[in-house]
C-alpha positions in Angstrom: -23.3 -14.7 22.4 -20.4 -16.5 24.1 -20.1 -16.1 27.9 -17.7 -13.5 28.9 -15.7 -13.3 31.8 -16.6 -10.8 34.2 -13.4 -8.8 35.4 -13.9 -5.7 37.5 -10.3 -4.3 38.4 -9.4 -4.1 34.5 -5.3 -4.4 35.6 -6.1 -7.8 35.7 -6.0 -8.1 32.1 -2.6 -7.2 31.4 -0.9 -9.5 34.3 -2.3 -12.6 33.4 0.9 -15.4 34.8 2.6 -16.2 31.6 2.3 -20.1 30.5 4.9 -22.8 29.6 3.2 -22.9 26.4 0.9 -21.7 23.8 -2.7 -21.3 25.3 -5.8 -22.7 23.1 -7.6 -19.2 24.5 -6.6 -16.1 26.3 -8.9 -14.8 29.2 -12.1 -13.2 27.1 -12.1 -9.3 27.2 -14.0 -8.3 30.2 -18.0 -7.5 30.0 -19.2 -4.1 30.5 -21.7 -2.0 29.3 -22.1 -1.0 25.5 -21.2 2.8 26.3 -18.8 2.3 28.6 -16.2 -0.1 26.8 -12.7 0.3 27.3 -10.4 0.7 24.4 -7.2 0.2 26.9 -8.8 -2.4 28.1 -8.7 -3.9 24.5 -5.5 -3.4 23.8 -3.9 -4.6 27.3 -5.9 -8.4 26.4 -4.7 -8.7 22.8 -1.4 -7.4 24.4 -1.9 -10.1 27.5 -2.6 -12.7 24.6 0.2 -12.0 22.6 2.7 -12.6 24.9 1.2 -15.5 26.4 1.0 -17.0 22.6 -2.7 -17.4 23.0 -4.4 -19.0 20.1 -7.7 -17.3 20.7 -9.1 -14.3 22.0 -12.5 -12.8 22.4 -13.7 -9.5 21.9 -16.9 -8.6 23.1 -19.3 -6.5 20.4 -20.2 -3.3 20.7 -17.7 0.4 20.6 -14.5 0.8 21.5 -13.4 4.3 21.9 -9.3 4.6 21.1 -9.8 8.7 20.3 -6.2 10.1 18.7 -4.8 6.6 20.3 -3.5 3.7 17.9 -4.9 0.3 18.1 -1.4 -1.6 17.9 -1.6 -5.3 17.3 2.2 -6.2 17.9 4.3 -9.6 17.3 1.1 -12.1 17.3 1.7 -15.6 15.9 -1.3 -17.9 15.1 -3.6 -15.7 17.4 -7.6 -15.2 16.4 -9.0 -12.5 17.3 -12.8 -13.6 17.3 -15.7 -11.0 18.0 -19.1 -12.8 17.7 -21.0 -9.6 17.7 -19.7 -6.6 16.1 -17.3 -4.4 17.4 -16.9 -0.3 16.4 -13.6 0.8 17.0 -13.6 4.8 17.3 -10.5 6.7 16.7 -9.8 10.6 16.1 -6.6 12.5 14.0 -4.1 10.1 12.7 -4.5 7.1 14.6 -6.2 3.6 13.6 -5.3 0.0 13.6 -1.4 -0.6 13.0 -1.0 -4.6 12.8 2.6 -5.2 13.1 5.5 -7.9 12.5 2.0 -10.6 12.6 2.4 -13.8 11.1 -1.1 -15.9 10.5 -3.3 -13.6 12.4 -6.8 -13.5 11.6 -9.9 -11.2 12.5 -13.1 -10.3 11.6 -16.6 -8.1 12.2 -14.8 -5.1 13.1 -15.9 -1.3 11.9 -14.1 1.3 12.1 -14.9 5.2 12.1 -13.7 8.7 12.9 -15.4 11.1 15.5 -13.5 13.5 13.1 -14.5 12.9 10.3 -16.0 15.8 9.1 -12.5 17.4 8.7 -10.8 14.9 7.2 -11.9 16.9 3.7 -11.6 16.0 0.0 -8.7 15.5 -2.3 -9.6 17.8 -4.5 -10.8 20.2 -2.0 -8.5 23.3 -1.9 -8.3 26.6 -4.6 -5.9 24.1 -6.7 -8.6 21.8 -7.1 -6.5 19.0 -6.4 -3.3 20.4 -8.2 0.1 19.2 -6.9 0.7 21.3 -3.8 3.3 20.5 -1.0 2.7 20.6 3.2 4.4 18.9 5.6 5.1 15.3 4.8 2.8 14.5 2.3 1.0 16.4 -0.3 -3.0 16.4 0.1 -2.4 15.5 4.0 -4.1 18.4 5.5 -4.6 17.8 8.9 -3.5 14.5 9.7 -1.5 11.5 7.1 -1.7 9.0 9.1 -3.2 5.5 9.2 -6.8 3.4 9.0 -5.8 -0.3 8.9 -2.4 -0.6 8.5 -0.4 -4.3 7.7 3.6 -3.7 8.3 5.7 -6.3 8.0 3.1 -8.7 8.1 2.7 -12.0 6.2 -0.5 -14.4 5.9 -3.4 -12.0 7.9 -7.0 -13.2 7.3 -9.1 -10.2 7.8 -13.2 -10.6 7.1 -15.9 -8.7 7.6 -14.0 -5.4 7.9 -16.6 -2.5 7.3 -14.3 1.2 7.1 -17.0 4.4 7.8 -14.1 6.8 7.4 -10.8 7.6 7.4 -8.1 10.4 7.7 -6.0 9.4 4.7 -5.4 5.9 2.8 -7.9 2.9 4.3 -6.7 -0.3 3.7 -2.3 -0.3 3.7 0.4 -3.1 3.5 3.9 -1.9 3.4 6.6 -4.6 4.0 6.6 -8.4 5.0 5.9 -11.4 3.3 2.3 -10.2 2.7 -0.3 -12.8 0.8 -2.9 -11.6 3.2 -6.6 -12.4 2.9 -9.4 -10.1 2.5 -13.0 -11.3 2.5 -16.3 -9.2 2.6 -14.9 -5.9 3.3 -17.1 -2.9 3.1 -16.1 0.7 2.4 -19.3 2.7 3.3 -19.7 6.6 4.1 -21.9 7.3 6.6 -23.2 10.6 8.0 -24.0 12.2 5.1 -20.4 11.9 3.5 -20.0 10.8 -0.3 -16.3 9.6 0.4 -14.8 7.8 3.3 -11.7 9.2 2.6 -9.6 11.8 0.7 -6.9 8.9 -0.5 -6.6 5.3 -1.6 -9.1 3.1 -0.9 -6.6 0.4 -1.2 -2.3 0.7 -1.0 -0.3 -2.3 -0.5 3.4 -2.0 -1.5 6.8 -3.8 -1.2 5.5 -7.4 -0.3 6.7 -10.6 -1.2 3.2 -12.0 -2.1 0.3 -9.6 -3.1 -3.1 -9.8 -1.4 -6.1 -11.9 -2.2 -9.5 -9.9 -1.9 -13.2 -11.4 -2.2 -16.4 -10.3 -2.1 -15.9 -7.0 -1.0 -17.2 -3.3 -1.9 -13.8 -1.1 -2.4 -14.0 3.2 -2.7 -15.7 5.8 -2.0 -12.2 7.4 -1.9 -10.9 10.8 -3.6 -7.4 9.4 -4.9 -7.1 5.7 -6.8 -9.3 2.5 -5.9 -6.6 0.7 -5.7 -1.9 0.9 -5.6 -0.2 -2.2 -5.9 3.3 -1.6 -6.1 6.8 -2.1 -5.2 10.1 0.7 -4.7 12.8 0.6 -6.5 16.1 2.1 -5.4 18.6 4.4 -6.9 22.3 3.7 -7.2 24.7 6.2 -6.3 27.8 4.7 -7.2 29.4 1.3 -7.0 32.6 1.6 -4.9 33.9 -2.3 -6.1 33.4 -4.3 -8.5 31.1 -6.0 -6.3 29.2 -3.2 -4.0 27.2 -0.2 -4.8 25.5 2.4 -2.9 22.2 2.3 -3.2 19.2 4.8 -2.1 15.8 3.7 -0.6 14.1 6.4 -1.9 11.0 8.0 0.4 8.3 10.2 -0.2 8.2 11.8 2.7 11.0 13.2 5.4 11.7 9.1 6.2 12.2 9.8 10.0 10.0 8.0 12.0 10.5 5.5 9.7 8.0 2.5 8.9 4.8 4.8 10.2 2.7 5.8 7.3 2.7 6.2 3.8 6.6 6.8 2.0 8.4 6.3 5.0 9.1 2.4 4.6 12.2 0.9 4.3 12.1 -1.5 2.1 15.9 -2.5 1.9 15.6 -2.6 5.8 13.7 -6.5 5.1 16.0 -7.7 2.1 17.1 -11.3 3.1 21.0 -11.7 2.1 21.5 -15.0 0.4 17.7 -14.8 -0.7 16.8 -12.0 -2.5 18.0 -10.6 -5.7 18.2 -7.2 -7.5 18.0 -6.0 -11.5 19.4 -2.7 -12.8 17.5 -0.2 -15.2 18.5 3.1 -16.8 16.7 6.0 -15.5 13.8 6.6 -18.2 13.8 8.7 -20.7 11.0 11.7 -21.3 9.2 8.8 -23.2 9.6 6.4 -20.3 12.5 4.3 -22.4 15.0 2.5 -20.2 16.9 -0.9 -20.4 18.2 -3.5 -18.1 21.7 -2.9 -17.4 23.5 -7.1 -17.2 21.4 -10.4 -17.4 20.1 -12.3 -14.9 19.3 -10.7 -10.8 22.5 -10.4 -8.6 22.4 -12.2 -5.4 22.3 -9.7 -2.3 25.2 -11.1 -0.2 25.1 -8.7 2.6 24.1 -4.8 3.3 24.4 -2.7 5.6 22.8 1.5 6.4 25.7 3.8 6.1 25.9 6.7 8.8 28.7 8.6 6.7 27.5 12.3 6.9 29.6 13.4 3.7 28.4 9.9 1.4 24.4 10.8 2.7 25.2 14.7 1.5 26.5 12.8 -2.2 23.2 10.7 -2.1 21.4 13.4 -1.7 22.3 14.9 -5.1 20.3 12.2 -6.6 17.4 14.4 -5.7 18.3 17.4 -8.1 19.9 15.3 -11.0 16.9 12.9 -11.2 14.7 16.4 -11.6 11.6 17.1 -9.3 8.1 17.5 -11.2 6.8 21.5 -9.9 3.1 20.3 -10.5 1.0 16.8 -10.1 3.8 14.4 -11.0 1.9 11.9 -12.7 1.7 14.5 -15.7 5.6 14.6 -15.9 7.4 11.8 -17.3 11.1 11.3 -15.9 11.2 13.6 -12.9 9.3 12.7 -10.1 7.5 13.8 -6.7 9.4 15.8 -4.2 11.6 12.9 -1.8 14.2 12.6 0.3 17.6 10.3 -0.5 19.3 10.0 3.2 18.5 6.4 3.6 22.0 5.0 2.0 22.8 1.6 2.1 25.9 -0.3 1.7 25.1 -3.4 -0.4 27.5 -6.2 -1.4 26.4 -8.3 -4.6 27.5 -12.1 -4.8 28.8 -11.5 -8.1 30.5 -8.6 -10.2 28.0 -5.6 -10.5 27.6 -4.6 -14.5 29.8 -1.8 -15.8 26.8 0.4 -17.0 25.4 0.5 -13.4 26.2 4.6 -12.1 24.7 7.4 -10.3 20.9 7.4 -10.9 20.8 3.6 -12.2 17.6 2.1 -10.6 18.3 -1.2 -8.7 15.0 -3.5 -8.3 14.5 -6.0 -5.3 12.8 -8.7 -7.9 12.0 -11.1 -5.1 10.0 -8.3 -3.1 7.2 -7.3 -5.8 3.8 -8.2 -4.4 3.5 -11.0 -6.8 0.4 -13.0 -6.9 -2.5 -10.6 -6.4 -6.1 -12.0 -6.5 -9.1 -9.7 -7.0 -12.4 -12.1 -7.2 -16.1 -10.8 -7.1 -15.3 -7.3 -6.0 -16.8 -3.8 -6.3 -14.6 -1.0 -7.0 -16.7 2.3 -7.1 -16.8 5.6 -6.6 -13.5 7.6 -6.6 -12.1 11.2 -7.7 -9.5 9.4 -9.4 -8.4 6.7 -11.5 -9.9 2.8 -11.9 -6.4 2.0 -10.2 -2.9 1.5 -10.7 -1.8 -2.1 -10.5 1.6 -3.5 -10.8 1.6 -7.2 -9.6 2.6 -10.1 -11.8 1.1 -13.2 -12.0 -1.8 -12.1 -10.9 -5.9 -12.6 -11.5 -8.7 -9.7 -11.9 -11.3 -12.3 -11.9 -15.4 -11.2 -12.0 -15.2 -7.8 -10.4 -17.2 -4.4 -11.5 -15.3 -1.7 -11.8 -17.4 1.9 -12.0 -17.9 5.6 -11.0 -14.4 6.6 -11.3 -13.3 10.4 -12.4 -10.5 9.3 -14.7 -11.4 6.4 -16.4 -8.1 4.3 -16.2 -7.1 1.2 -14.9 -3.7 1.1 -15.5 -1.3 -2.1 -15.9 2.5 0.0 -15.2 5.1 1.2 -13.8 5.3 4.6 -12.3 8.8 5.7 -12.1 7.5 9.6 -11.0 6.6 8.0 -7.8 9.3 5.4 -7.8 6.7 2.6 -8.0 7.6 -0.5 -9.9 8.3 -3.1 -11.2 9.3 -2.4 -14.4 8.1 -4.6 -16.3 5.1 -6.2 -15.5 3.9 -9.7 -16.3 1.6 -12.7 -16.8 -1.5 -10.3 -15.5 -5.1 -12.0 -16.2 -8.2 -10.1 -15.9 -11.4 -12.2 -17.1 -15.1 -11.9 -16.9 -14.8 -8.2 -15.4 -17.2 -5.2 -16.0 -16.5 -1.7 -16.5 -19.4 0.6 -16.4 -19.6 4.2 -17.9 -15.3 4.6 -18.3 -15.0 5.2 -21.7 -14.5 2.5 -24.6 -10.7 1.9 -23.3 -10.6 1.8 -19.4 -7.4 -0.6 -19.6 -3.9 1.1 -19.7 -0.5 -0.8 -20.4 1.9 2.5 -20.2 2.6 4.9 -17.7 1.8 8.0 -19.0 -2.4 8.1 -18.7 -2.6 11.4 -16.6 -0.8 13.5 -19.7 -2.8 16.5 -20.9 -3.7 15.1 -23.8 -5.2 11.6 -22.4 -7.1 11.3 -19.8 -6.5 13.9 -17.5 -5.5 15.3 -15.1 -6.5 18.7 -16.7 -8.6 17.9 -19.4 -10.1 14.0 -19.2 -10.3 13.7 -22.4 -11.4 10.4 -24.1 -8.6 7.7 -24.6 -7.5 8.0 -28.3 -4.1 6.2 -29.5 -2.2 9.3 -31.4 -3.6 11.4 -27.7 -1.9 8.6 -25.8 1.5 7.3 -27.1 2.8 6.1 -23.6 -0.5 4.6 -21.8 -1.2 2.2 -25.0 -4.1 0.0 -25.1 -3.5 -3.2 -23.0 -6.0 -5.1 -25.6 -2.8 -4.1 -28.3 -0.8 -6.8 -27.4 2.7 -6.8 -25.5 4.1 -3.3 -24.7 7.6 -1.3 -23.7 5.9 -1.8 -20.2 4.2 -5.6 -20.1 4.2 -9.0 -21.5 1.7 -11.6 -21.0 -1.6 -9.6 -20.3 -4.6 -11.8 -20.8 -8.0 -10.2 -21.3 -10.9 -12.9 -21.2 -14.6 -12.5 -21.3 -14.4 -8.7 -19.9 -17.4 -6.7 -20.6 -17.4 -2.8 -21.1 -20.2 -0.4 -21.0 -19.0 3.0 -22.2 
């Protein structure tokens, strides 16, 4: 083990003199003994060595206790956190590890765990058995929908070694930022007696500009998908010029605060004016039907959030013309999960908006699509829902397993009942993969999988093409929905 300096007043971590310049390594978290360390402690160094622009800092292994407390990881900038024995970091209710506004951190032999955990129930736990039922925030929350390991606005985080025990919600989330971080030998393991370590998604990234790469990990034990990799598109209210449109970040949940968990992140809040582009779409039909509205992406020349009480009360009609889905929305085609439309934005195109664009038009950020995913040598296992739902072009599914999942569908689409796009996904090769035990046609290219007569949610009935006209076969070809999928080598084991 590394010598560790010995502090004993702990204030002395936090008022470390501030450098001229970057330091190759902070002061090392202080000794003390294994059942005594300090979570505050913790987070006053990585704070200390954040705004010193350390390089390095080291943790030393054992527990770290944060209780209902978040582990915040703020602003760091080429800083490695190294722990060369393992750490435990203990938290209770919502809280976990929030990494935000990081660029080219890394980390690695962390665990994390819940001294709760034995509330944080099941998905399908509840007399609906996991029907489509509505609390506060979000549906399914129960007690607490808050956060495990949470990336926002983050780009380039190396993360290895990451073992998750439980959780209160989703485990693994990315919302925002440049994204492209690195995943490597992360375990998802229940512990205690549990069969799930939590009642969401093992993995959710969303509304990046590069997807993640993950390796050699082991990914469930969860009671909603394996896996989400998405984007969110918006919804136009109305174009005011030729020009600019209003335009609606849709959310999930009531949006304020924003940026804090699941549904509340603003995704038009990080376009880049001059850099990013948007597409327009008719709202789907009931058979999920829609066409682009002009040619080629409009340059975003400016926006703005607009404040306007009486053009946030027109927004919000969007709400009940668009149509809201009474039961799980993923059986519903063209309405969608209860949201909210008060986040308006002004935004001002660099060229003349097409004439078709209107009131309920979706407008898609092209440039902010989590492009590029990697999945190599994985294990995806164990979940009350579906194989996943993965909607990242130009990406690679390369040697993974894929197993012990309660609706047997790994689904290539859009998901326009949860606002989840893009559209029209691309260029996606999965090769050498192995699915075990989920059915003779675990791999979806439409949106419409969880429809009474496919494979759930109701029924889970085996895939059968007249049973399934909108969640077709991805080894058919091109569909409404994708172009480009490549299927090599992939092995499946009814």
């Amino acid at each position: 083990m590394l010598a560790l300096l010995l502090i004993s007043d702990l204030s002395m971590v936090a008022s470390f003199a501030a450098p001229r310049g970057p330091r190759a390594e902070a002061n090392p978290l202080p000794e003390q003994p294994l059942s005594t360390r300090s979570a505050e402690a913790l987070q006053h160094a990585v704070d200390a060595a954040i705004a010193d622009s350390a390089r390095s800092l080291t943790i030393a292994g054992g527990p770290y206790n944060f209780s209902n407390k978040t582990f915040l990881i703020f602003g760091a900038n080429k800083l490695k956190l190294v722990a060369p024995d393992p750490i435990t970091l203990w938290f209770s209710g919502s809280a976990g590890i929030n990494i935000s506004s990081c660029v080219d951190l890394s980390l690695g032999n962390w665990s994390i765990d819940y001294a709760d955990s034995s509330s944080h129930g099941s998905m399908r736990d509840g007399p609906n058995g996991g029907a489509y039922h509505q609390h506060p925030g979000d549906p399914y929350c129960g007690k607490s929908c808050g956060i495990t390991f949470n990336l926002l606005n983050s780009t380039r985080v190396i993360v290895e070694d990451l073992h998750i025990h439980s959780s209160p919600y989703m485990m693994v989330t990315a919302f925002n930022g440049g994204g492209g971080h690195v995943f490597r030998r992360m375990i998802f393991e229940p512990v205690r007696g549990h069969t799930q370590v939590g009642p969401r998604d093992a993995l959710h990234f969303t509304d990046q500009r590069v997807g993640p790469t993950i390796e050699d990990s082991v990914v469930g034990y969860c009671g909603d998908d394996l896996m989400n990799i998405h984007t969110t598109f918006m919804i136009v209210v109305r174009c005011e010029t030729p020009t600019s449109c209003l335009v609606v970040n849709p959310h999930l949940q009531p949006w304020l605060p924003i940026n804090t968990v699941y549904g509340t992140n603003s995704v038009l809040g990080t376009v880049k004016p001059g850099v990013d582009t948007m597409s327009f779409f008719d709202w789907p039909t009931a058979a999920f039907a829609t066409k682009q509205r002009g040619g080629a992406p409009l340059g975003i020349a400016s926006l703005a959030p607009v404040t306007d009480a009486a053009l946030i009360k027109e927004a919000q009609t969007l709400v009940e013309a668009i149509g809201v889905c009474d039961i799980n929305p993923v059986s519903c085609t063209n309405t969608t999960a209860p949201w909210d439309a008060r986040e308006l934005w002004r935004v001002e195109f660099a060229s003349a908006v097409p004439k078709e664009v209107t009131f309920t038009t979706i407008a898609q950020i092209d440039t902010i699509s989590n492009a590029g995913t990697v999945f190599r040598n994985n294990l995806f296992t164990d979940t009350h829902c579906n194989l996943g739902r993965f909607k990242s072009s130009d990406a690679l599914l390369e040697n993974n397993t894929f197993r012990n999942a309660h609706i047997p569908n790994f689904e290539i689409t859009w998901l326009p009942q949860f606002f989840e796009g893009p559209i029209q996904v691309t260029n996606v090769t999965l090769a050498r993969n192995t699915f075990e035990g989920e059915s003779k046609v675990p791999i979806h290219c439409g949106p419409w999988c969880e429809n009474p007569t496919c494979v759930g949610p109701t029924s889970y009935s085996p895939w059968t093409e007249k049973g399934c006209p909108a969640c077709p076969d991805c080894f058919g070809g091109a569909t409404a929905w994708t172009s480009g999928i490549q299927l090599v080598d992939n092995t499946i084991i009814p």
